[in-house]
N, C-alpha and C positions, 0 to 999 in steps of 0.2 A: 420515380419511374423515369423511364430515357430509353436512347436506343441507340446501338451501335452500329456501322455499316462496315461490315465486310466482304471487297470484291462485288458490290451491290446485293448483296443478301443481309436484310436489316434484320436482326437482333435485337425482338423488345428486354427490357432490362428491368430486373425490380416489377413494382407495381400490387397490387393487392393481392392477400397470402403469399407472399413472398419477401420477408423478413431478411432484411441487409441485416450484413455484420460490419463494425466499424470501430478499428481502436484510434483513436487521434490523440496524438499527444502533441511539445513544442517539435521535437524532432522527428517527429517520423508519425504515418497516418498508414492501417491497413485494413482494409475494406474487404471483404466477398459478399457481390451480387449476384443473387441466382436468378435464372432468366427459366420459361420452359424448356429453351431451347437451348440453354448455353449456362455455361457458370463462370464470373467473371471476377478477376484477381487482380489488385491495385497494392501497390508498395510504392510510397512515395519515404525519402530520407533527405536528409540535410547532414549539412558539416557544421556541428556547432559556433567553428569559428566565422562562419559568413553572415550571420543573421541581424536584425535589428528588430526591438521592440517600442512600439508605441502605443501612448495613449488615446482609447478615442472614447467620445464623449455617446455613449448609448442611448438612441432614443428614446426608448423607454425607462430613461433614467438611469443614474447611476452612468458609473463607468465600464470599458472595456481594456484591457492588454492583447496588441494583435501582434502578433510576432513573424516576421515574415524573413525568409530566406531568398534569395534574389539566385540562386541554384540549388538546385536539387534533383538528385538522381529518383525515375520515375521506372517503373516494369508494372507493365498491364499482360496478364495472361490470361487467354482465350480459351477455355474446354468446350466442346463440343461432342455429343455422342459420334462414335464412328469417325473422329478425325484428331491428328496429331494435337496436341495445345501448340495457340500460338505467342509464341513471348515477345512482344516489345517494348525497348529500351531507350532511353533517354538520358541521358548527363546534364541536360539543360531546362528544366522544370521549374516551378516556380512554386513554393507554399506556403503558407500563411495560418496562423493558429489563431484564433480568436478565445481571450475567455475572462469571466467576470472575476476570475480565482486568480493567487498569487501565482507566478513560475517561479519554483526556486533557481537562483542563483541567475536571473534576468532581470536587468532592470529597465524600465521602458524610459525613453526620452522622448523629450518634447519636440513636436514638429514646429521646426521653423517658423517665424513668421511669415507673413505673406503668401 
């Protein structure tokens, strides 16, 4: 659950009986959240050659591969009853994959010391 503000008119988001959809993978993440009022569209993507992957050590044991992208193009669209959809765009985004599972053809490195 969350909420969006547009032009000061807040947009609750998600929340109970209202079932997100979400595909996340290393490259690319796409979501629809429906709101009462609104139905909201998220496309985040990466350029496979910018990324790096590490290892980090999961609290609940075991390990994690988190793969992050230091850009990524980002479009959130806004439907509304009774109004245009609004589409905004981004080149400058940032994302990050987390997961207990192998990525093929990723391999994670070690952070630094220190």
């Amino acid at each position: 659950m969350g909420a969006l503000s547009l032009a000061g008119d807040r947009i609750v988001l998600g929340g109970l009986g209202r079932r997100l959809r979400v595909d996340a993978r290393p490259g690319r993440l796409t979501a629809d959240v429906p709101s009462p009022r609104a139905r909201l569209q998220l496309s985040v993507t990466t350029d496979d050659g910018d990324p790096v992957a590490v290892p980090y050590t999961d609290p609940r044991g075991g390990s994690r591969t988190v793969r992050h992208a230091a850009l990524a193009s980002v479009e959130l669209i806004v439907r509304r009853p009774g109004d245009r959809a609004l589409t905004l765009s981004s080149s400058r985004g940032a994302y990050e994959y987390g997961t207990r599972r192998d990525m093929p053809g990723i391999v994670p490195q070690p952070l630094p010391e220190g």
